[in-house]
mmCIF file of the C-alpha atoms, coordinates in Angstrom:
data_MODEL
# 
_entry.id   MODEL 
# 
loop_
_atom_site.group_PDB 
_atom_site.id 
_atom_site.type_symbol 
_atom_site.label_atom_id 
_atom_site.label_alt_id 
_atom_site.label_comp_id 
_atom_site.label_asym_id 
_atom_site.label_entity_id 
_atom_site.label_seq_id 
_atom_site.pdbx_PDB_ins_code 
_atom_site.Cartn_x 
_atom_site.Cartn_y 
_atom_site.Cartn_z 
_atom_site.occupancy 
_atom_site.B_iso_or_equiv 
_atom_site.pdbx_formal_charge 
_atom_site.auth_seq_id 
_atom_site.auth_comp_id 
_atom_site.auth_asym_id 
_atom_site.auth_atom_id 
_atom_site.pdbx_PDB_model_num 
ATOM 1   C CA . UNK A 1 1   ? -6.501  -36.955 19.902  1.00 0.00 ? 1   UNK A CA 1 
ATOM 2   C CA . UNK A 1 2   ? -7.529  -34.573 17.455  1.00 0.00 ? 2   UNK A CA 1 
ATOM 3   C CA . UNK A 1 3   ? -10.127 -35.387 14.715  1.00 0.00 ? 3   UNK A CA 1 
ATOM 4   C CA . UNK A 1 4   ? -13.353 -35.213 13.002  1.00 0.00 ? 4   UNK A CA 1 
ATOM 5   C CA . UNK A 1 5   ? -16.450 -35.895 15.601  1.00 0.00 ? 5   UNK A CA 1 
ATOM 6   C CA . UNK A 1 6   ? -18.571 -38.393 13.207  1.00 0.00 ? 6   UNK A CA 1 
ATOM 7   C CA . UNK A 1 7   ? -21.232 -37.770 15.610  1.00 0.00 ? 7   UNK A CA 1 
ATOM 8   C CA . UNK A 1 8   ? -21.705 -34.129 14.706  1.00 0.00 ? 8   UNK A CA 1 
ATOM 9   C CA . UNK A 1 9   ? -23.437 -32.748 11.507  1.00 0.00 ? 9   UNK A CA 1 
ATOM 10  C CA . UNK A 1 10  ? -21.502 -30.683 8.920   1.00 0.00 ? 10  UNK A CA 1 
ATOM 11  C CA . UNK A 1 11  ? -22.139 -27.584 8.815   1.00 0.00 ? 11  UNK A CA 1 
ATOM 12  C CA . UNK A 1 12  ? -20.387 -25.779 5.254   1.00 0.00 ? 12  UNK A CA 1 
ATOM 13  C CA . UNK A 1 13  ? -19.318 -22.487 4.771   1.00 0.00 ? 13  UNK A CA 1 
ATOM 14  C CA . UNK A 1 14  ? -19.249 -20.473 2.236   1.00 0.00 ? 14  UNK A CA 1 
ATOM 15  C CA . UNK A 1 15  ? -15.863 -19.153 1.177   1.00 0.00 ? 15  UNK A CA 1 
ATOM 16  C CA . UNK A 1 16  ? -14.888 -16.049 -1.666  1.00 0.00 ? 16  UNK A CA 1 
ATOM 17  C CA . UNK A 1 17  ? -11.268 -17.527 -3.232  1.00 0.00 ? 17  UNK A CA 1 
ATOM 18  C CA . UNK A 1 18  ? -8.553  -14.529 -4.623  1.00 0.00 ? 18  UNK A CA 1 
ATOM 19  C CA . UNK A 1 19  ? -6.305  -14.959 -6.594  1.00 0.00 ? 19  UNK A CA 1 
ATOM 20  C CA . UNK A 1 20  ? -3.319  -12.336 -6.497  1.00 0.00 ? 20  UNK A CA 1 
ATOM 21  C CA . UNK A 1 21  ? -1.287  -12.224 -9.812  1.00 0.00 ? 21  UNK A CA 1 
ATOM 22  C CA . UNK A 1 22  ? 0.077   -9.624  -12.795 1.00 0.00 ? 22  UNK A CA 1 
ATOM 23  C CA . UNK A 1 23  ? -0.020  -12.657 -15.031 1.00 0.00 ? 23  UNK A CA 1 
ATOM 24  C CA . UNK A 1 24  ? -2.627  -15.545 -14.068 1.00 0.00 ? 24  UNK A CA 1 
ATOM 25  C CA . UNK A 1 25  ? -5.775  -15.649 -15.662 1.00 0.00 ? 25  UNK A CA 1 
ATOM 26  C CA . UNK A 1 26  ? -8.518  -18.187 -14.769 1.00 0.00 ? 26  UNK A CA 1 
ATOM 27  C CA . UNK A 1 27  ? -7.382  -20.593 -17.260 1.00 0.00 ? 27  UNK A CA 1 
ATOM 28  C CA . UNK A 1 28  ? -4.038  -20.845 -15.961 1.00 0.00 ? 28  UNK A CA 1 
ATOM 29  C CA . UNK A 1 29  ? -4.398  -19.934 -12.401 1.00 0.00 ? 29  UNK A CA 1 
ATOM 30  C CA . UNK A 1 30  ? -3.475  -23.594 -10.997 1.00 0.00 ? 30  UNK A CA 1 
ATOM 31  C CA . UNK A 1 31  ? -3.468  -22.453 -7.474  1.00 0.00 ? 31  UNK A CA 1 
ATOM 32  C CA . UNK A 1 32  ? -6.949  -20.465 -7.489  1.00 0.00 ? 32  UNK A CA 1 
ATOM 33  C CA . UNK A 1 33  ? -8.411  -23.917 -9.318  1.00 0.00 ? 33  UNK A CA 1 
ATOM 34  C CA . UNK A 1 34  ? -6.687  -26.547 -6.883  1.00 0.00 ? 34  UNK A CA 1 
ATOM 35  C CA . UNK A 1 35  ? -8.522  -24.320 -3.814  1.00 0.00 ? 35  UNK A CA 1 
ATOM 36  C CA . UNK A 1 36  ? -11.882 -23.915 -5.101  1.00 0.00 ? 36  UNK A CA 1 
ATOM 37  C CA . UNK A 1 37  ? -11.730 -27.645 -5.906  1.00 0.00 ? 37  UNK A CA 1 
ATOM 38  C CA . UNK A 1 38  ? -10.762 -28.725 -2.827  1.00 0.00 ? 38  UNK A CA 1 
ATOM 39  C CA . UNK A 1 39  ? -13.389 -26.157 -1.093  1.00 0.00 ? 39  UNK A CA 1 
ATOM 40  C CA . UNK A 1 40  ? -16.163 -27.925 -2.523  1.00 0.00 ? 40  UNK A CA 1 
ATOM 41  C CA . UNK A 1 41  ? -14.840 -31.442 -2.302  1.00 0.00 ? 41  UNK A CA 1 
ATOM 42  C CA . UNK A 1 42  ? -14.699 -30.355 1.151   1.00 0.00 ? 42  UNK A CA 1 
ATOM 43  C CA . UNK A 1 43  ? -18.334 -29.611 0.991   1.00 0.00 ? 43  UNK A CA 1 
ATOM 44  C CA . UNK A 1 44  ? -17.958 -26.147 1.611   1.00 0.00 ? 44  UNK A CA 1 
ATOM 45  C CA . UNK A 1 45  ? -19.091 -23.407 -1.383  1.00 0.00 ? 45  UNK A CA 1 
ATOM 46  C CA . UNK A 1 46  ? -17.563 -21.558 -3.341  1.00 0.00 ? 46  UNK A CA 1 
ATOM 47  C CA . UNK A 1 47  ? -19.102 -18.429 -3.536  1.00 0.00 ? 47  UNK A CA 1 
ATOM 48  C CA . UNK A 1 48  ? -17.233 -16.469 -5.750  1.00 0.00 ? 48  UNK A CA 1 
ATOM 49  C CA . UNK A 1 49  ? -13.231 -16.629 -7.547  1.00 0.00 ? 49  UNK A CA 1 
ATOM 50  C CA . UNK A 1 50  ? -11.556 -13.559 -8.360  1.00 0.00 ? 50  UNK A CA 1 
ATOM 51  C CA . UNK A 1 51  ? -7.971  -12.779 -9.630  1.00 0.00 ? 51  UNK A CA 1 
ATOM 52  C CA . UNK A 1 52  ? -7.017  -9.930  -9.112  1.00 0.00 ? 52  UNK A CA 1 
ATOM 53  C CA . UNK A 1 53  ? -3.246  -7.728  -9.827  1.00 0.00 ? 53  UNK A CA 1 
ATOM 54  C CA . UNK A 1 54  ? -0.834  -7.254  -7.464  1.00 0.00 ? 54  UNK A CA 1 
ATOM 55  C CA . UNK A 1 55  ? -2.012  -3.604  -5.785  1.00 0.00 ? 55  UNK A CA 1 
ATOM 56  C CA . UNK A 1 56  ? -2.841  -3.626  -2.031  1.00 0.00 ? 56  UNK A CA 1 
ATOM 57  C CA . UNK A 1 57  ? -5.671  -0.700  -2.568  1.00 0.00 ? 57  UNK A CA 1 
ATOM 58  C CA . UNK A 1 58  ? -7.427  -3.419  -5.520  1.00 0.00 ? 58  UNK A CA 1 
ATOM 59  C CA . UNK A 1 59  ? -7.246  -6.501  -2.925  1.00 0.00 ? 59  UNK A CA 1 
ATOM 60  C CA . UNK A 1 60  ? -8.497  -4.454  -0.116  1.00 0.00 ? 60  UNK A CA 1 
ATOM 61  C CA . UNK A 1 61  ? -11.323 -3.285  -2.188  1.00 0.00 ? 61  UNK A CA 1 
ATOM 62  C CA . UNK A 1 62  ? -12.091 -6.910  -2.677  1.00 0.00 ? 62  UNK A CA 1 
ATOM 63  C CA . UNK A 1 63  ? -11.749 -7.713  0.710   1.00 0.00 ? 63  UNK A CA 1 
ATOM 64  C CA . UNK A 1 64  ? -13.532 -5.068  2.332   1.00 0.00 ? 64  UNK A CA 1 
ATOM 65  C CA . UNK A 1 65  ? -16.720 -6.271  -0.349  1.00 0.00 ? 65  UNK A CA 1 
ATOM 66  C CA . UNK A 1 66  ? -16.797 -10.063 0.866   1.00 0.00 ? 66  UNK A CA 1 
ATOM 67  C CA . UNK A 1 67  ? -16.896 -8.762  4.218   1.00 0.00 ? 67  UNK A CA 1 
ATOM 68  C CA . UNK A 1 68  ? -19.911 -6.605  3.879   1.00 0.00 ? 68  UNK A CA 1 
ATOM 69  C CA . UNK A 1 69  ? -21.530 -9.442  2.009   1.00 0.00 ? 69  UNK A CA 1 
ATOM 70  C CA . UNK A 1 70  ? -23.186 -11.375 4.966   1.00 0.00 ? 70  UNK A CA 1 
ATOM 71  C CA . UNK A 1 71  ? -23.196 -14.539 2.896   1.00 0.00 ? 71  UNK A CA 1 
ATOM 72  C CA . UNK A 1 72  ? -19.763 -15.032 2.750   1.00 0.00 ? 72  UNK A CA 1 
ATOM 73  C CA . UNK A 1 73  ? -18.279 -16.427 5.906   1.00 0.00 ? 73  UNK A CA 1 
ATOM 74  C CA . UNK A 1 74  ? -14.576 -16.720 4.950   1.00 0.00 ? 74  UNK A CA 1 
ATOM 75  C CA . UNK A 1 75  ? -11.991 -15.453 2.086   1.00 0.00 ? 75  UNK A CA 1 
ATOM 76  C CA . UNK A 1 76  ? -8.975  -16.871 1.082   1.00 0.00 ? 76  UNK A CA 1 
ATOM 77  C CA . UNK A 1 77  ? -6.486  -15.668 -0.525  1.00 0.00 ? 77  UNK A CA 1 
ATOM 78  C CA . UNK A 1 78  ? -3.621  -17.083 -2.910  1.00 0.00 ? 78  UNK A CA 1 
ATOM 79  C CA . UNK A 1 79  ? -0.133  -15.129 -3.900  1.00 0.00 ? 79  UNK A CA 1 
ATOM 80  C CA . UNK A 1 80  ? 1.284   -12.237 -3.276  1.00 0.00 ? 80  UNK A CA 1 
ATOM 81  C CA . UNK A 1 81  ? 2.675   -12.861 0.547   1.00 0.00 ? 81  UNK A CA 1 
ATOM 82  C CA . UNK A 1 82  ? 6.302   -12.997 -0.241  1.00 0.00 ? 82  UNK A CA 1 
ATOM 83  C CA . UNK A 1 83  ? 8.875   -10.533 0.309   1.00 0.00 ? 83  UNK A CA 1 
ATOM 84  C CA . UNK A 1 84  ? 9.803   -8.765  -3.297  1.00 0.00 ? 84  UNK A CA 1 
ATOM 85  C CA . UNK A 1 85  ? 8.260   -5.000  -4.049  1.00 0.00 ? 85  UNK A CA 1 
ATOM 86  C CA . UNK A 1 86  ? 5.014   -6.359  -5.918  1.00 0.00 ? 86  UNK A CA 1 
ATOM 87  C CA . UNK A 1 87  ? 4.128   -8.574  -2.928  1.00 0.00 ? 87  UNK A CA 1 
ATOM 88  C CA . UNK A 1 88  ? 1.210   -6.546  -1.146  1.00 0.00 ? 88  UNK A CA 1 
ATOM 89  C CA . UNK A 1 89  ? -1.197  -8.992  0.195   1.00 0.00 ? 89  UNK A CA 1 
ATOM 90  C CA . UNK A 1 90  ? -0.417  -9.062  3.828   1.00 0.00 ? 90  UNK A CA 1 
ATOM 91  C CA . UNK A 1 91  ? -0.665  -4.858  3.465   1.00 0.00 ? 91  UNK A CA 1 
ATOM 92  C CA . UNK A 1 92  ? -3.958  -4.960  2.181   1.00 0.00 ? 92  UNK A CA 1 
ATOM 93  C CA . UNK A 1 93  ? -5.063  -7.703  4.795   1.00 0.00 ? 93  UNK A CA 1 
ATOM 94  C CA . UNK A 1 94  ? -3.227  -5.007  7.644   1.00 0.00 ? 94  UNK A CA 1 
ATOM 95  C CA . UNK A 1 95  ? -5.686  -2.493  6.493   1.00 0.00 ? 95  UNK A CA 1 
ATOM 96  C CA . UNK A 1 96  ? -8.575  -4.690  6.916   1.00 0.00 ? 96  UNK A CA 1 
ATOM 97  C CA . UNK A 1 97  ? -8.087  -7.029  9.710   1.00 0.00 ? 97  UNK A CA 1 
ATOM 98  C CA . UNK A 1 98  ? -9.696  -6.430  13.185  1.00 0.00 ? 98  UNK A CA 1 
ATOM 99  C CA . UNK A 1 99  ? -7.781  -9.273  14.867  1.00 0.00 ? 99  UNK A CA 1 
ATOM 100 C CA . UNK A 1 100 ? -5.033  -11.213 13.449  1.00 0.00 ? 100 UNK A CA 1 
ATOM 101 C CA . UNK A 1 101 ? -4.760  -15.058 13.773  1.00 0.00 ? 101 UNK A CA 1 
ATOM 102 C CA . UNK A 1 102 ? -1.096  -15.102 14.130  1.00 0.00 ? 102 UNK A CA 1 
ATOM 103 C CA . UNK A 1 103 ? -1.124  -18.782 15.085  1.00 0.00 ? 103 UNK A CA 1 
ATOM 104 C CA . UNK A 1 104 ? -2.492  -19.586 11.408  1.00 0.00 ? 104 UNK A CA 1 
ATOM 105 C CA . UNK A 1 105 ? 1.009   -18.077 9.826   1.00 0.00 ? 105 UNK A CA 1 
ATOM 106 C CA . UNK A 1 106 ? 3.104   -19.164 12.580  1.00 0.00 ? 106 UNK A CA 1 
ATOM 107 C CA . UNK A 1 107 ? 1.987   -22.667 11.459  1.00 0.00 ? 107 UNK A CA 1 
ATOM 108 C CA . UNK A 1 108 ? 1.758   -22.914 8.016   1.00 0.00 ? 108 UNK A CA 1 
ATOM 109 C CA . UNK A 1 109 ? 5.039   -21.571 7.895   1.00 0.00 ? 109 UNK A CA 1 
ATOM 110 C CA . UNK A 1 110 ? 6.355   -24.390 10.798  1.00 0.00 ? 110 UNK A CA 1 
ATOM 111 C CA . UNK A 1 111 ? 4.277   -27.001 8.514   1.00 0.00 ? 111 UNK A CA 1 
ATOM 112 C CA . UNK A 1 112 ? 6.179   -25.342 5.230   1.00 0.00 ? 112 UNK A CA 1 
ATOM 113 C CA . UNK A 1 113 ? 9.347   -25.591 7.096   1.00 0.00 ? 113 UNK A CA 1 
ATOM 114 C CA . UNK A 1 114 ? 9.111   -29.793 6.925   1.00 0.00 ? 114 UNK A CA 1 
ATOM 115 C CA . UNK A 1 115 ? 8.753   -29.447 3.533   1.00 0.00 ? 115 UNK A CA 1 
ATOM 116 C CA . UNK A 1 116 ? 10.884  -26.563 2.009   1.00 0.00 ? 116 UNK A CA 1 
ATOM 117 C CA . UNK A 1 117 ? 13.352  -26.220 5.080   1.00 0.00 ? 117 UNK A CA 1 
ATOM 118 C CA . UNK A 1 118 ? 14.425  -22.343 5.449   1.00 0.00 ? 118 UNK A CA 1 
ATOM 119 C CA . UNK A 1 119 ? 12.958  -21.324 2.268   1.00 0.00 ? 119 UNK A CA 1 
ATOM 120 C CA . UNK A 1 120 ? 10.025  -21.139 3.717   1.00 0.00 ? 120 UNK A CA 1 
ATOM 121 C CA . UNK A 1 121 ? 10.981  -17.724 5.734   1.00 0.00 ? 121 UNK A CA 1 
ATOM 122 C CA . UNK A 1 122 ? 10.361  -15.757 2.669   1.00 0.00 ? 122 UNK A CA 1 
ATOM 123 C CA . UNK A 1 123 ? 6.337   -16.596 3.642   1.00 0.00 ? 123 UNK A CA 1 
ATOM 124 C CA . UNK A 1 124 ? 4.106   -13.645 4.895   1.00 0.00 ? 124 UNK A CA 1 
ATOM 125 C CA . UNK A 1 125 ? 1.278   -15.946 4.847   1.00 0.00 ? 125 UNK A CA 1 
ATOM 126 C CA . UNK A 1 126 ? -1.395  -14.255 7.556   1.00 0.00 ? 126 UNK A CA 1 
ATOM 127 C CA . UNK A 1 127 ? -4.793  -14.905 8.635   1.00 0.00 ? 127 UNK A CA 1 
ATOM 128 C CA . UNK A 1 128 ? -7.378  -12.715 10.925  1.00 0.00 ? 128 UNK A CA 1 
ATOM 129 C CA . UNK A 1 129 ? -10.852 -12.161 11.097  1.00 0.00 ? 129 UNK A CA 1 
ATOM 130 C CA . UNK A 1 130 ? -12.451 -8.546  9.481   1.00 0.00 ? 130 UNK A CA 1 
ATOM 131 C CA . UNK A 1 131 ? -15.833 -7.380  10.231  1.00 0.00 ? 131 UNK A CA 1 
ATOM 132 C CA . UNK A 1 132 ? -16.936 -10.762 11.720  1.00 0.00 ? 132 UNK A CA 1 
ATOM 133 C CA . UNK A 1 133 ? -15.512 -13.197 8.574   1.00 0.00 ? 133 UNK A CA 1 
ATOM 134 C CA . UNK A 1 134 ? -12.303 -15.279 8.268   1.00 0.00 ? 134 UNK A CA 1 
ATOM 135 C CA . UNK A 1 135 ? -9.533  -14.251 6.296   1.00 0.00 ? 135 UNK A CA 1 
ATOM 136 C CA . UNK A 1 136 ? -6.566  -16.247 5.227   1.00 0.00 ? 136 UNK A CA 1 
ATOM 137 C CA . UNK A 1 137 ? -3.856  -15.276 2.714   1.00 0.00 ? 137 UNK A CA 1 
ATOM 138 C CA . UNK A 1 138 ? -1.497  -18.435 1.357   1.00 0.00 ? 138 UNK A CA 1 
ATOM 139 C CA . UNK A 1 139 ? 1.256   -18.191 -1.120  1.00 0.00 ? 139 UNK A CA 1 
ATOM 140 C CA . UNK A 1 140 ? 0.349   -18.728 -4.603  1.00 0.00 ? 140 UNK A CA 1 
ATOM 141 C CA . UNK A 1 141 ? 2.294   -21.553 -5.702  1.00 0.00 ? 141 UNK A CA 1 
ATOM 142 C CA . UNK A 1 142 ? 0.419   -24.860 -5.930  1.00 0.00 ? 142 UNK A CA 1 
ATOM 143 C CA . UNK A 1 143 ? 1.994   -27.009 -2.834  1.00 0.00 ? 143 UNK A CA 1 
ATOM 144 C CA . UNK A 1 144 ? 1.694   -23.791 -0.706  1.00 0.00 ? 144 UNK A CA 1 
ATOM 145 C CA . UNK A 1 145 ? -2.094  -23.657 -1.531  1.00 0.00 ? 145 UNK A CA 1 
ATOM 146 C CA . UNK A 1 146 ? -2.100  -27.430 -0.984  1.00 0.00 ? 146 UNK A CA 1 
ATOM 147 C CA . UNK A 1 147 ? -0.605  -27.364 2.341   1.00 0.00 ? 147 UNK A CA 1 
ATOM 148 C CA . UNK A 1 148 ? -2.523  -24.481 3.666   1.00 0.00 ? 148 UNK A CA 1 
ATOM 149 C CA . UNK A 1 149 ? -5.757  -25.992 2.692   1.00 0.00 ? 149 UNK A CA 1 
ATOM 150 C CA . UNK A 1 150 ? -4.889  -29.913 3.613   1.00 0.00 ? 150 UNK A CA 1 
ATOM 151 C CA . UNK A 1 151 ? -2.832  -29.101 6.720   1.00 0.00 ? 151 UNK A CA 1 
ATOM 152 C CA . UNK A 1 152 ? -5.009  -26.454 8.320   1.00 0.00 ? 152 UNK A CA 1 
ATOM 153 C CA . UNK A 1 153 ? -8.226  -25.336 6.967   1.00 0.00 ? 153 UNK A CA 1 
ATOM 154 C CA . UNK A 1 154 ? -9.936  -28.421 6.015   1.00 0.00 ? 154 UNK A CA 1 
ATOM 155 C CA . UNK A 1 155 ? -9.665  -29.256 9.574   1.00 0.00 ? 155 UNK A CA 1 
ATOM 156 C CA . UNK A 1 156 ? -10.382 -25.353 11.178  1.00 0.00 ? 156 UNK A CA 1 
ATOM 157 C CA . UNK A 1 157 ? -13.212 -25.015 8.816   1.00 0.00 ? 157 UNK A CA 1 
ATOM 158 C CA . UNK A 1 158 ? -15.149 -28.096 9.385   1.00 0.00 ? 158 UNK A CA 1 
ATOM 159 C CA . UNK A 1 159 ? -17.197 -27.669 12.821  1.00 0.00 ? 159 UNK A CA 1 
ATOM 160 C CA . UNK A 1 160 ? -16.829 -31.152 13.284  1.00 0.00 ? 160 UNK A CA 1 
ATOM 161 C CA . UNK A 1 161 ? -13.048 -31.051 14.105  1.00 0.00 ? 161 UNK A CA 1 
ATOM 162 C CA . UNK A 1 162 ? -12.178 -31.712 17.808  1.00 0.00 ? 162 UNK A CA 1 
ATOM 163 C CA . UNK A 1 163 ? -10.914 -30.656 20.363  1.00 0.00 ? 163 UNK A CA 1 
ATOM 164 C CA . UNK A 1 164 ? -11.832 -26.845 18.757  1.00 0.00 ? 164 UNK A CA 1 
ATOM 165 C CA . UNK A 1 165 ? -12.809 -25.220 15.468  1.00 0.00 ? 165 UNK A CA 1 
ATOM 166 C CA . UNK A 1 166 ? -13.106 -21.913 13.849  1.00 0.00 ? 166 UNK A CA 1 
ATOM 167 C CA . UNK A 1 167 ? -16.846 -22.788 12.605  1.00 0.00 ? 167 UNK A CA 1 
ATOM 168 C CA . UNK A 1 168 ? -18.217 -22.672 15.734  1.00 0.00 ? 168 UNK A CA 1 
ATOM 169 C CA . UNK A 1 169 ? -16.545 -19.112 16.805  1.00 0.00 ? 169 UNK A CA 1 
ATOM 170 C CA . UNK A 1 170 ? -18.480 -18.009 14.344  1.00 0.00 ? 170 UNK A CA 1 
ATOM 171 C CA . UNK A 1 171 ? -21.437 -16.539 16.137  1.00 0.00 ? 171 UNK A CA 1 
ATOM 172 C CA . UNK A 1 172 ? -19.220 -14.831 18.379  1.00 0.00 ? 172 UNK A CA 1 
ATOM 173 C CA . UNK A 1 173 ? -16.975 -12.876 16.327  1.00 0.00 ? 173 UNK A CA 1 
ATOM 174 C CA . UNK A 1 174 ? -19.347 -9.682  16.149  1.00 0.00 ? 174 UNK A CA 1 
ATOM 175 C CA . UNK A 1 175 ? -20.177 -9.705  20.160  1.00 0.00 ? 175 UNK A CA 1 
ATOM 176 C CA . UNK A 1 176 ? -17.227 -7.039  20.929  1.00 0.00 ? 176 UNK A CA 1 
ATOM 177 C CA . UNK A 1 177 ? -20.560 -4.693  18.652  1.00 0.00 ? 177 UNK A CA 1 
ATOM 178 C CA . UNK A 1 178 ? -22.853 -6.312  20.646  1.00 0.00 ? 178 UNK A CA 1 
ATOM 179 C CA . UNK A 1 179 ? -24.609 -3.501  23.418  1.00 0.00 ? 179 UNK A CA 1 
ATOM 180 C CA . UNK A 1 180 ? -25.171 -4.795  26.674  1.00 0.00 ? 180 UNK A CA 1 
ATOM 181 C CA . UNK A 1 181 ? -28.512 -3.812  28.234  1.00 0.00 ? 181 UNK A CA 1 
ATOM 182 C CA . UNK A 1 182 ? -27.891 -1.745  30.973  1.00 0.00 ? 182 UNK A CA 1 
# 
């Protein structure tokens, strides 16, 4: 049975939170706020909490600067994954991502589905790893950000979740750079 391993110390990460919107600001970005508050109830840090506007070449640019910052293990990201012409986030990921974690959509959206029945095809939400740190990109309304967090990555985030977790892959994700001595 799946859970957390008592037995095990926690080990937090340290996570950079986006917010994708033309209109949100951080007073009234409700989704951006429930996340970083459930990061660090989690017991995980925030590191840093950015909104930024709907333009795939802006969130990559944000993106691609978490990833080069070697204290920041994992991004997430909230709005902009539907399907109208000013949704660009899963482009921007697409630009960035070395592999994709298509099991992290492919749930959320099977988890959404219990919830908001068919609706929930209009979803692009997408996760991956880039340059050796976790990506995830939820839809920005308040439930989806709930669900994404509560469902899935308080549990794939906490390296003392059994049978597996995403924590400890985290010393591996670079080895495909690693040289072997020959």
């Amino acid at each position: 049975m799946p859970g957390i391993d008592e037995s095990r110390k926690f080990i937090p990460v340290t996570i950079a939170v986006l917010t994708v919107s033309d209109t949100r600001t951080l007073e009234t970005d409700t989704s951006g706020a429930i996340l970083a508050e459930r990061i660090s109830r989690a017991g995980h840090v925030v590191a840093d909490r950015v909104i930024e506007k709907d333009d795939a070449g802006l969130i990559e640019a944000h993106l691609r600067r978490w990833m080069a910052d070697e204290t920041i293990d994992v991004v997430i990201t909230t709005g902009g994954t539907g399907i109208t012409g000013r949704d660009v986030t899963p482009e921007a990921f697409d630009r960035v991502l070395d592999k994709k974690i298509e099991g992290f959509g492919e749930l959320f959206r099977m988890l959404s589905y219990q919830k908001i029945g068919t609706s929930t095809i209009q979803s692009r939400a997408i996760g991956g790893v880039a340059g050796g740190t976790y990506m995830f990109a939820l839809p920005g309304s308040s439930g989806a950000v709930k669900d994404g967090w509560d469902d899935i990555l308080v549990h794939q985030l906490d390296n003392r979740f059994r049978p597996c977790n995403l924590v400890e892959l985290m010393p591996r994700l670079l080895e495909h750079l690693t040289k072997v001595a020959g």
